[in-house]
TIMI-693553 format. One record per residue (C-alpha): x negated, y, z; residue number from 1. Coordinates in pm, whole numbers. Layout:
BEGIN
+--------+--------+--------+-----+
|     xx |     yy |     zz | num |
+--------+--------+--------+-----+
|      X |      Y |      Z | NUM |
...
+--------+--------+--------+-----+
//
This chain:
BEGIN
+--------+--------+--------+-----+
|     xx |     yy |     zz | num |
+--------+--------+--------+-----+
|  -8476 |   7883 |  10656 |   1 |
|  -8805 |   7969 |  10857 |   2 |
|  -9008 |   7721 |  11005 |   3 |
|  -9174 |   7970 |  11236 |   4 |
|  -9396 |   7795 |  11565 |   5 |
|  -9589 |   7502 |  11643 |   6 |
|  -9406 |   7244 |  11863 |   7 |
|  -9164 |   6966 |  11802 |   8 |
|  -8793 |   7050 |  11687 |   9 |
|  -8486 |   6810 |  11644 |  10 |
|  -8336 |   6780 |  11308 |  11 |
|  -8298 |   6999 |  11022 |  12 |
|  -8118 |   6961 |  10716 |  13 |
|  -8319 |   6646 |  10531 |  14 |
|  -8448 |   6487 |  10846 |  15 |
|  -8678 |   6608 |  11103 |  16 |
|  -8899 |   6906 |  11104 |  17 |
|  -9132 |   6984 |  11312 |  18 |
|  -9223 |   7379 |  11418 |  19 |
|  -9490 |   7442 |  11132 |  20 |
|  -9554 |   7829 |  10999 |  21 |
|  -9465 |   7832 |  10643 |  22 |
|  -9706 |   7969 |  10424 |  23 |
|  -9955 |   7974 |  10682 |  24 |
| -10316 |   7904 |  10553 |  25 |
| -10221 |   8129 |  10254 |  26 |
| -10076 |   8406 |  10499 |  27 |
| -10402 |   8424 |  10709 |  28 |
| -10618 |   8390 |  10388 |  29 |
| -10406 |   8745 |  10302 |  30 |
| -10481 |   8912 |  10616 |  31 |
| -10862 |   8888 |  10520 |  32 |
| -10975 |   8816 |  10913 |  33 |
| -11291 |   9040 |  11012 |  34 |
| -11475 |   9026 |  11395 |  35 |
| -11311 |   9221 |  11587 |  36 |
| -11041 |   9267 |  11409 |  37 |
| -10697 |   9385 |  11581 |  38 |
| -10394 |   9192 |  11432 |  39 |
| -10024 |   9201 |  11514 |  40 |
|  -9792 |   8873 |  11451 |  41 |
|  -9456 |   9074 |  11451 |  42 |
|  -9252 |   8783 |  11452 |  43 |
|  -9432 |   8539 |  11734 |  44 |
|  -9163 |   8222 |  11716 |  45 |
|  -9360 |   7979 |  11915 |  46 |
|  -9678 |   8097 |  11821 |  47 |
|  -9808 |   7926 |  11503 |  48 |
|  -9924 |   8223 |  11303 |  49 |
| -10144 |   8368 |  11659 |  50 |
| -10257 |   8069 |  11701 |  51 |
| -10407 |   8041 |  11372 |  52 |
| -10600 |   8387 |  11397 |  53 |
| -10706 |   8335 |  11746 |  54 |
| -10866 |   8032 |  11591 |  55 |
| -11008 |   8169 |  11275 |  56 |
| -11205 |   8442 |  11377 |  57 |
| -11319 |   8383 |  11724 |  58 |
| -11365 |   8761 |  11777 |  59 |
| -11051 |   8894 |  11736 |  60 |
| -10708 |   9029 |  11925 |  61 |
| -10341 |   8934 |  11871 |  62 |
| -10070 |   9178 |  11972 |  63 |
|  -9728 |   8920 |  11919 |  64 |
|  -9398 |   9053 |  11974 |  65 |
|  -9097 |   8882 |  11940 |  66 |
|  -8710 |   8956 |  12032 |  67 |
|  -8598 |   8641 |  12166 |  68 |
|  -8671 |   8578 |  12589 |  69 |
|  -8671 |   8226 |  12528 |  70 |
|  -8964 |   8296 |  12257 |  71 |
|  -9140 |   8536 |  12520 |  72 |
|  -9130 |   8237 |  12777 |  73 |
|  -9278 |   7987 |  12591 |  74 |
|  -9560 |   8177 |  12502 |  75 |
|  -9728 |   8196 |  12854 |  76 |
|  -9912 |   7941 |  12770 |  77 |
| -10097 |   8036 |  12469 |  78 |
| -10096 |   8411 |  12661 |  79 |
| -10327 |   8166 |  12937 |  80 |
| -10553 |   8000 |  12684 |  81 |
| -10673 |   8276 |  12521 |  82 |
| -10638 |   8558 |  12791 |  83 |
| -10820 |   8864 |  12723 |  84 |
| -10787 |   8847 |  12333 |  85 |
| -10372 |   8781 |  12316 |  86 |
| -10087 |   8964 |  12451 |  87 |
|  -9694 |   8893 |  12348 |  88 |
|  -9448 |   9183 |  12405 |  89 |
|  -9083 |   9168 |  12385 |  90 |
|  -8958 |   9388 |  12129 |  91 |
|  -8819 |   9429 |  11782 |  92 |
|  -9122 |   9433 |  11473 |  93 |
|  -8912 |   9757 |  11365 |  94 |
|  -9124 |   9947 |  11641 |  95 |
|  -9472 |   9755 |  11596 |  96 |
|  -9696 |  10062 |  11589 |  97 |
|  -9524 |  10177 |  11878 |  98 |
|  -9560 |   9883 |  12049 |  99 |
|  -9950 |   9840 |  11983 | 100 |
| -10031 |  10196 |  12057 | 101 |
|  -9903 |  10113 |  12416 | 102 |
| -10159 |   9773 |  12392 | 103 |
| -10426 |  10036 |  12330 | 104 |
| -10447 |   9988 |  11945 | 105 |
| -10410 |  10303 |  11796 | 106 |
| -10473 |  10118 |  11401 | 107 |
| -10421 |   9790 |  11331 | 108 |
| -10636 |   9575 |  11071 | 109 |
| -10367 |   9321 |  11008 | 110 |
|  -9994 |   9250 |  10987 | 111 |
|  -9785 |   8949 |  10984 | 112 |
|  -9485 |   8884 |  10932 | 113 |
|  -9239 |   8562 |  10886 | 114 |
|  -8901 |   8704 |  10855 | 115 |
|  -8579 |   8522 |  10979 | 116 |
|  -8446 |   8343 |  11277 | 117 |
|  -8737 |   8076 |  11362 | 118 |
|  -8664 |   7689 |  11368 | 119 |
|  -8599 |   7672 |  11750 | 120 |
|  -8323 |   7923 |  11724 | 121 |
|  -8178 |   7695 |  11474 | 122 |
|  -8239 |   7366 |  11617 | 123 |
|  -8090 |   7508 |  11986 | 124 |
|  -7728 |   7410 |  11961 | 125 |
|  -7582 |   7689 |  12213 | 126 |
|  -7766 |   7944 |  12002 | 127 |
|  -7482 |   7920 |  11766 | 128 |
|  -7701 |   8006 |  11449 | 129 |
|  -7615 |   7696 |  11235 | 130 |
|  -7342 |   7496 |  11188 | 131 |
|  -7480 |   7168 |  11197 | 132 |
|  -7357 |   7196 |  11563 | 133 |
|  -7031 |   7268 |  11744 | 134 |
|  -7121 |   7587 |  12017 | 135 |
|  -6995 |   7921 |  12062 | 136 |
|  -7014 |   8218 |  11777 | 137 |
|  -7365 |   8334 |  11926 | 138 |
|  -7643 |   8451 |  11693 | 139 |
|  -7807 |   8709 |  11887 | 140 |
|  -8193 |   8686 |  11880 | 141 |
|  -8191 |   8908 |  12172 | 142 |
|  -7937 |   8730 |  12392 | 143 |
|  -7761 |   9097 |  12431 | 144 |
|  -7518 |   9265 |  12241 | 145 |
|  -7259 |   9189 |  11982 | 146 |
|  -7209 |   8855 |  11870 | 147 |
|  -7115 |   8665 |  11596 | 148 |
|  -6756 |   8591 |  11732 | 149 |
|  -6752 |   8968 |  11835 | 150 |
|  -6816 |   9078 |  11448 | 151 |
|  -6505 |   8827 |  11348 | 152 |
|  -6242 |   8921 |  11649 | 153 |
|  -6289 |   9331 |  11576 | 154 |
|  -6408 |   9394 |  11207 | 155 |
|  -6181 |   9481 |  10965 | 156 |
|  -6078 |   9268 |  10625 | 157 |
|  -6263 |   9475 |  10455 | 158 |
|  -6611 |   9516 |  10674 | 159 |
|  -6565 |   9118 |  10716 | 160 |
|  -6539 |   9147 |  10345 | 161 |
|  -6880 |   9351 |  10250 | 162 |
|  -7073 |   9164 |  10522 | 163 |
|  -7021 |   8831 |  10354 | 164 |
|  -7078 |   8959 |  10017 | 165 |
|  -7384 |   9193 |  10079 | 166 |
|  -7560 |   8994 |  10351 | 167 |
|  -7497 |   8646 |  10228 | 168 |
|  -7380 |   8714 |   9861 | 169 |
|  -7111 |   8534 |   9930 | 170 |
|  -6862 |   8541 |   9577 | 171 |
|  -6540 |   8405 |   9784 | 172 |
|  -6628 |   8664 |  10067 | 173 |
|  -6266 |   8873 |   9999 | 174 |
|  -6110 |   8493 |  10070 | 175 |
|  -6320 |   8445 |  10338 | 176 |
|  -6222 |   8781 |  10524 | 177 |
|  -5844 |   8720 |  10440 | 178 |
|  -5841 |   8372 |  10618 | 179 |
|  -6066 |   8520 |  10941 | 180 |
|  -5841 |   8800 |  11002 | 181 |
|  -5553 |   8569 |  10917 | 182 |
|  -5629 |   8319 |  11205 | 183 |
|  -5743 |   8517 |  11488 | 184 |
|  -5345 |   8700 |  11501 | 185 |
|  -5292 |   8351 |  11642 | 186 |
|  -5648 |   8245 |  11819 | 187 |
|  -5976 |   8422 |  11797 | 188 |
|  -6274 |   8207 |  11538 | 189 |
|  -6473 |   8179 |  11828 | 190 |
|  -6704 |   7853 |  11760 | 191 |
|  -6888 |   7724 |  11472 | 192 |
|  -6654 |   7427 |  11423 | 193 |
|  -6394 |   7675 |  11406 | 194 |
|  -6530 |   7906 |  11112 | 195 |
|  -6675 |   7598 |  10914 | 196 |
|  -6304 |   7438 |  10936 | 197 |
|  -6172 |   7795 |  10804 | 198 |
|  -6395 |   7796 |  10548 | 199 |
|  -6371 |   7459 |  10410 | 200 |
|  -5997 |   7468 |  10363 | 201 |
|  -6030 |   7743 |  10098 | 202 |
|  -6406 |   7544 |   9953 | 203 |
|  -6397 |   7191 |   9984 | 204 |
|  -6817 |   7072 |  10043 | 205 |
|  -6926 |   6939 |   9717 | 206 |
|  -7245 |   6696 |   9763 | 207 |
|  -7450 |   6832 |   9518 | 208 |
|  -7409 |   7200 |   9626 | 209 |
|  -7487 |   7355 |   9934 | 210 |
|  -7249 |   7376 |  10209 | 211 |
|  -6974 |   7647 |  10178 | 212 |
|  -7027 |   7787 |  10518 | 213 |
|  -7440 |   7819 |  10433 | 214 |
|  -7366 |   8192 |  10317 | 215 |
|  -7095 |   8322 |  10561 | 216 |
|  -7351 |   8214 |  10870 | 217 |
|  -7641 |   8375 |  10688 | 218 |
|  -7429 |   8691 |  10632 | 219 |
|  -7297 |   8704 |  11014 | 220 |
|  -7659 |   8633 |  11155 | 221 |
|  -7809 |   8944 |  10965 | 222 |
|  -7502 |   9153 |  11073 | 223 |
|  -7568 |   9046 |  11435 | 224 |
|  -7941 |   9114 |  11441 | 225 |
|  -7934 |   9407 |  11191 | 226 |
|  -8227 |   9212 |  10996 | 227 |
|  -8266 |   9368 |  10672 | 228 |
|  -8272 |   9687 |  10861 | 229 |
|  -8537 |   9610 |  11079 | 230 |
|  -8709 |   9489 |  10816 | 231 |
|  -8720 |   9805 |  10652 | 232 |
|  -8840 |   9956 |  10982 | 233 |
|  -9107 |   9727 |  11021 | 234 |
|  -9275 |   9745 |  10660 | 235 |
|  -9269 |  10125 |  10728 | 236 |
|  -9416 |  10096 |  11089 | 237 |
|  -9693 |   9897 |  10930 | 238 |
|  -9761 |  10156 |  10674 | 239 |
|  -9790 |  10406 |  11016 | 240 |
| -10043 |  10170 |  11170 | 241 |
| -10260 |  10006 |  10921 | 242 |
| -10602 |  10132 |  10918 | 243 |
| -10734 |  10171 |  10533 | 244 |
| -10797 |   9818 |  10398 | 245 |
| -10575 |   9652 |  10660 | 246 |
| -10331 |   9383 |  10538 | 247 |
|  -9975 |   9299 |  10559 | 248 |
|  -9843 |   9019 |  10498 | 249 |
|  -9479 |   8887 |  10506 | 250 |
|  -9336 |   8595 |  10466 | 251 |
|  -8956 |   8603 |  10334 | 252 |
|  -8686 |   8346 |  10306 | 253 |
|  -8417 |   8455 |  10082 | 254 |
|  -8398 |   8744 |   9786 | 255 |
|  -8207 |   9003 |  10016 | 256 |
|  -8577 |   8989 |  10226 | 257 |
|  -8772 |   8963 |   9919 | 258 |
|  -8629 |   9232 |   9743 | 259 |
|  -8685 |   9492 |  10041 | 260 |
|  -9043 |   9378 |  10010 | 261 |
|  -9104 |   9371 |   9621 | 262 |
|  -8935 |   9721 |   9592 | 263 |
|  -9136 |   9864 |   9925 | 264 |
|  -9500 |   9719 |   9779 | 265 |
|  -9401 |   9872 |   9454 | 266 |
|  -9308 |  10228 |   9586 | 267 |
|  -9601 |  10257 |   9782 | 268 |
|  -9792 |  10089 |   9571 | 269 |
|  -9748 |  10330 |   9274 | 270 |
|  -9592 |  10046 |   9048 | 271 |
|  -9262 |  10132 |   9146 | 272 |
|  -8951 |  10224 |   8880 | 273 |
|  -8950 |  10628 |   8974 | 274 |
|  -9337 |  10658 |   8929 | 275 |
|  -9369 |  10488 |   8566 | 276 |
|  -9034 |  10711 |   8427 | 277 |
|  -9180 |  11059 |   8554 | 278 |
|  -9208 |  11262 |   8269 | 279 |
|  -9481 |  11502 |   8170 | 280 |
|  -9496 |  11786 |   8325 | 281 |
|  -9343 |  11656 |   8678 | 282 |
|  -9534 |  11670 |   8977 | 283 |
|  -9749 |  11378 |   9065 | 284 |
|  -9661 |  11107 |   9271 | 285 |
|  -9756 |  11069 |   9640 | 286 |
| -10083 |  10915 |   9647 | 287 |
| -10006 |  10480 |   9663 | 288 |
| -10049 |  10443 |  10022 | 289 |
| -10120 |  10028 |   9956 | 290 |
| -10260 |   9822 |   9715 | 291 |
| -10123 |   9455 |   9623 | 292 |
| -10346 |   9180 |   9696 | 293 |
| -10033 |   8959 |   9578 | 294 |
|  -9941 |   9059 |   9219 | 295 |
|  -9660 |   8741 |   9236 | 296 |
|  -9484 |   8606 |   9522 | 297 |
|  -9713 |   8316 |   9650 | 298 |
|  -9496 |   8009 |   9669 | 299 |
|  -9530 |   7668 |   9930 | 300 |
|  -9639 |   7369 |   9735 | 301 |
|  -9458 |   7061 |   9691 | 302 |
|  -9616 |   6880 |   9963 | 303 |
|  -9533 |   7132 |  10247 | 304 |
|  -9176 |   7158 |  10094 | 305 |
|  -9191 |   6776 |  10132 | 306 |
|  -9315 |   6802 |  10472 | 307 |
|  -9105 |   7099 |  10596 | 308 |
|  -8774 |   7141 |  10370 | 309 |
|  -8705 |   7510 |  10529 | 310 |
|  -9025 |   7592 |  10346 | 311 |
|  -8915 |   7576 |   9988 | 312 |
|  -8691 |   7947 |   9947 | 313 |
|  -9046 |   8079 |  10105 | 314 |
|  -9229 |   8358 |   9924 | 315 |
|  -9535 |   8579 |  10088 | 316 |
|  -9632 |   8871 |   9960 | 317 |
|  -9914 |   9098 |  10086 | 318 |
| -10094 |   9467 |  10002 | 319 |
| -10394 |   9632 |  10150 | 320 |
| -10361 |  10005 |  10322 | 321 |
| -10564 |  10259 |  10160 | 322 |
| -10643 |  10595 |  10294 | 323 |
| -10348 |  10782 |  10195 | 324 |
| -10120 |  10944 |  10437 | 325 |
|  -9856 |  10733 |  10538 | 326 |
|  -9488 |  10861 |  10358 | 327 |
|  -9182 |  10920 |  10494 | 328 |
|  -8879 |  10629 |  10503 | 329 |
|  -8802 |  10574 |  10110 | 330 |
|  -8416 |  10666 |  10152 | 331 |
|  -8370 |  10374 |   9786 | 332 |
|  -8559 |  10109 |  10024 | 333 |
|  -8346 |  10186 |  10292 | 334 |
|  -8004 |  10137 |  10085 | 335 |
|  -8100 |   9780 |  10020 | 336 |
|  -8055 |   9679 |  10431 | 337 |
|  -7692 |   9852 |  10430 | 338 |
|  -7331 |   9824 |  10368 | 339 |
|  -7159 |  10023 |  10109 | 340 |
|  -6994 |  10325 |  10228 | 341 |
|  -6650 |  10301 |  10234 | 342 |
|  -6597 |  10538 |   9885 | 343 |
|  -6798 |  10254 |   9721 | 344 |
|  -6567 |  10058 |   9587 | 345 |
|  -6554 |   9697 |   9710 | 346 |
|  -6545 |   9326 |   9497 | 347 |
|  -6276 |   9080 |   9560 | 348 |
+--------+--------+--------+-----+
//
């Protein structure tokens, strides 16, 4: 997954990893840095990607928000070193142009993004976001709210179901649900040890596939944090705040990210299905409110997937703002961060 930050970590799958910001030289190449720019890193981690723009353009400001307190702590430090040109806000990246208008920015020149849970929420056992640990059914970036083990003592079957299968594409997801709701008449699935033991007495771990529970935790974490949703919420907060010829740029980590960003830069864009089948006579589209700077998904290299192995699902993808008026929420774009409605009807 992400590799979001800048200090040391523990271990990752295939060894040690330290906190390095995938994609990084390539992401701040995309946000085309100007003097005096004003740039917001929407996803701060432990800092790696404000770091880098303090550093390459001298001139410049840094708005970081992040969700996590623990992330908000660390940051002090980097708050200290370059005070006066870098603040970090708790918050959600869903409400970034809110959040900068109250830092005084009423347009921003930049946006970045590196979407995910970051490498220290994975690497800090009691977090409960992987299962290369034993610690309670957390997930919550925020600390707050509804947890993991929440989500699997009150959903239904069938909600267990459709989050498994539409947040983590999960094909035994309808198993899955049965054998969750199934054990928790008896005792609640309230660690990870406990849903990875569930889950590999209906898949046994093969060696030269990925680990049965991989999906069902990715599924549960995006249910917790609502991530696909705030993702949608942040691409159109950026399209609020971007002056014309600012940049966003956003790093994703699997296709359920990637495909709210392909299909958001293509609306907007004017590239988008519904604008090349209108037919003559139709009114004309809403003016493209960006431009792609990133016709393909940039890609890491082998060496940094050598050097970090969270880095090799990792695609960026960036556009430019122009001067058109900013659109309302695309309600197709929006579909792709929910759940079926319950007339849908469901796979087993």
């Amino acid at each position: 997954m992400t590799g979001r930050g800048a200090g040391p970590s523990s271990h990752a799958a295939g060894g040690p990893v330290r906190h390095v910001p995938v994609l990084r030289k390539e992401s701040i190449e995309a946000l085309a840095l100007h003097a005096g720019g004003v740039y917001l890193d929407g996803t701060f981690g432990a800092g790696g990607y404000s770091r880098a723009i303090l550093e390459a353009e001298p001139s410049c400001r840094v708005i970081a928000v992040d969700r996590d307190p623990d992330a908000i702590r660390s940051g002090a430090a980097l708050a200290d070193e370059f005070s006066g040109r870098f603040v970090l806000v708790q918050g959600r990246f869903g409400d970034l142009d809110r959040i900068a208008q109250t830092q005084g920015a009423a347009t921003l020149d930049g946006v970045a993004l590196d979407v995910g849970v970051s490498s220290m929420q994975f690497d800090e056992a009691q977090r409960g976001f992987s299962f290369r640990f034993d610690a309670p059914l957390d997930m919550r970036m925020e600390q707050s709210g509804r947890s993991a083990a929440d989500i699997l003592a009150e959903a239904s079957e069938e909600e267990l179901a459709d989050i498994l299968y539409h947040f983590g594409e999960e094909r035994r997801a309808r198993a899955f649900a049965r054998a969750i709701v199934a054990r928790r008449k008896s005792a609640p699935v309230a660690t990870t040890r406990e849903l990875v033991d569930l889950i590999t007495t209906i898949e046994r771990p093969r060696p030269t596939m990925i680990h049965p529970a991989t999906r069902t935790f990715q599924a549960l974490r995006i249910a917790v944090n609502d991530e696909l949703g705030e993702l949608v919420r942040a691409l159109h907060a950026a399209e609020r705040a971007l002056t014309p010829g600012g940049r966003l740029a956003v790093v994703t980590f699997h296709s359920l990210e990637d495909r709210i960003v392909k299909q958001f830069f293509a609306s907007r864009s004017g590239r988008g299905e519904a604008a090349s089948r209108r037919l003559p006579g139709e009114p004309e589209a809403d003016a493209p409110t960006f431009s792609l700077v990133t016709r393909k998904p940039i890609e890491p290299g082998a060496a940094e997937i050598e050097s970090n192995p969270r880095a090799r699902s990792a695609r960026l993808r960036a556009a430019a703002r122009t001067a058109a008026p900013a659109r309302a929420p695309d309600p197709a774009i929006d579909m792709l961060a929910r759940l079926p409605q319950p007339s849908v009807g469901r796979r087993a």
